[in-house]
N, C-alpha and C positions, 0 to 999 in steps of 0.2 A: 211528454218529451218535446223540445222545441223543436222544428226543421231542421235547424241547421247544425244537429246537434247528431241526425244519423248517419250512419255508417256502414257500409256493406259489411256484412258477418260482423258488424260490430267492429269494427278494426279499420276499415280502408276510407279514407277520405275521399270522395269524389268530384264536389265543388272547386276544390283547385285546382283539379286536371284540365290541361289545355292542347284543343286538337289542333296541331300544328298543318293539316293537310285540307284546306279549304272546300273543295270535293266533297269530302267524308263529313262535315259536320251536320248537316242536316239529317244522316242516315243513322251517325253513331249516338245512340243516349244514353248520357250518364242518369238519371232519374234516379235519384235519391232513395233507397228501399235499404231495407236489413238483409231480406232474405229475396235473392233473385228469381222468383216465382209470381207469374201474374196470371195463373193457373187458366191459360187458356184465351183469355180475353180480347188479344190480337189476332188470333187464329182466322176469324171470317171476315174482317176488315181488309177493304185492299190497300195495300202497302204501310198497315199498320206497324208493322214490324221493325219498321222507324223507330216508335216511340216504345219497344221493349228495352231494356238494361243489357250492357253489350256483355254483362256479365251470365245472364241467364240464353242470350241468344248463344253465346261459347257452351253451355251447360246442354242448349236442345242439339248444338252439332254432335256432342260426343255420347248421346242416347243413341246414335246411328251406330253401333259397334256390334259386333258378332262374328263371325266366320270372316275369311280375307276377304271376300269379293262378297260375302251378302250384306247389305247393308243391316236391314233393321230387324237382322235376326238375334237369336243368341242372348250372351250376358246382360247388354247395357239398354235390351230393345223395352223402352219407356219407362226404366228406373231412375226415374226425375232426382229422386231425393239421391240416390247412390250417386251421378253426376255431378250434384250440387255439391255431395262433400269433396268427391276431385277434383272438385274447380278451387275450392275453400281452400285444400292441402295444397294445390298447385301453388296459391296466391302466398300461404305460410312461407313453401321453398322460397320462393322468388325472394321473398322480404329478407329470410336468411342468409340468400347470397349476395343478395345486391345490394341490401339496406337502403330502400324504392319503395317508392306506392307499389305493388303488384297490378293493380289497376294502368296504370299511367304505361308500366310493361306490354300491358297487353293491346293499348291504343296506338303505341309505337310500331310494336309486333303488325296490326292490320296495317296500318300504313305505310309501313316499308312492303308488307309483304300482297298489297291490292293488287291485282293489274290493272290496265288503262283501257288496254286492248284485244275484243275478245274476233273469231271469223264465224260468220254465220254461213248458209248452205242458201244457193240460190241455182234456179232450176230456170236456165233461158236456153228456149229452142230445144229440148231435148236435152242439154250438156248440163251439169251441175258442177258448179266450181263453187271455191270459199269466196269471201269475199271479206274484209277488213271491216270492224267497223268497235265503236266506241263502248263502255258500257256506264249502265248506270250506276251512281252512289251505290243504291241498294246493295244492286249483284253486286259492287266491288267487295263490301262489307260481307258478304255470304260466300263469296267466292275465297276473300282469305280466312274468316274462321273456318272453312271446308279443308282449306290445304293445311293447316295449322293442325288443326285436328287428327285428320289423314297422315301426319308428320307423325304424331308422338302415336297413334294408331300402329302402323308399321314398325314402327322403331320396336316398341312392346310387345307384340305379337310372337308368340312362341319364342318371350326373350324372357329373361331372371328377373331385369327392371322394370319396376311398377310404371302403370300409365300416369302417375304421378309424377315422377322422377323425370322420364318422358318427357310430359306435356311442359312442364316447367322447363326444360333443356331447350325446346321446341319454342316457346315463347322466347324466351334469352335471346336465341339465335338472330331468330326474326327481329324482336325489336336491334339489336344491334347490325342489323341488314347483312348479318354472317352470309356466305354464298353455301356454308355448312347447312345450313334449314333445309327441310325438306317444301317448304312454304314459300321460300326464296324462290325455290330450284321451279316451283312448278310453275311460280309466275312468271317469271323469266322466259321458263318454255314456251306457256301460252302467245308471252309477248311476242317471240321471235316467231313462232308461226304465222300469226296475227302482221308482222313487218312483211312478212315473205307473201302474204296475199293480199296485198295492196293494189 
């Protein structure tokens, strides 16, 4: 099979996708692969996690799933392959409603939905106050597949509607910078906190 000839799930073009947020390119990779698994390989590299597929980095968010508040309990705690096929079904919806790369969705989706500005904790003289400050590509890129996720998370949780239906509503959102997303909504908050402790 020639390179230029693969396809995520066989289906999704990734060479043509173009990241419009200058920021984010160095963090996001599109890495040409069928099946979004690179079973580990970035795990003990520092900030390898760059050069994962932004497809499978969305697939390790949503292994984080279990109970409201435990993270990596329960249903989805390290069922890689289960994850994979809800990213795959997510990507079907999308193409159904939008007639879109699903891909190209989900690039939009992080870069409307990244913040810019996160507050850290600083402890002078005894007082601890926030204080404003920037964040990196990386964390931008973790920080909206986390709220993205956590979106169609809640939304689903002791609801009728699959985390499929969900997650695909959830991307929509975001990429079209709806103030509906739950993705939208958390970056926003961050930002305005973030303004307020300048």
């Amino acid at each position: 099979m020639a390179a230029q000839n693969i396809l995520l799930f066989r289906k999704w073009q990734l060479s043509e996708i173009e990241i419009k947020d200058i920021g984010l390119k160095t963090s996001i990779c599109l890495k040409k692969t069928v099946m979004p698994m690179d079973f580990g390989r970035s795990a003990l590299k520092r900030f390898n996690k760059a050069d994962v597929n932004i497809a499978e980095r969305l697939v390790n968010k949503l292994m984080h799933f279990g109970k409201k508040n435990a993270k990596n309990t329960g249903r989805m705690g390290g069922k890689k392959y289960k994850a994979t096929k809800i990213v795959k079904t997510v990507f079907e919806i999308i193409n159904l409603k939008l007639s879109v790369n699903p891909v190209e969705c989900l690039i939009k989706a992080i870069e409307h939905s990244a913040p810019n500005e996160d507050t850290t904790r600083i402890a002078y003289g005894g007082v601890v106050y926030h204080l404003s400050v920037d964040i990196a590509p990386l964390r931008r890129v973790d920080l909206s597949l986390r709220f993205i996720s956590e979106g169609a998370k809640e939304k689903s949780f002791a609801n009728s509607t699959s985390i499929e239906e969900c997650l695909a509503e959830e991307l929509i959102l975001a990429s079209n910078n709806n103030q509906n997303s739950f993705a939208i909504k958390k970056k926003n908050e961050q930002e305005r906190i973030a303004m307020s402790s300048r």
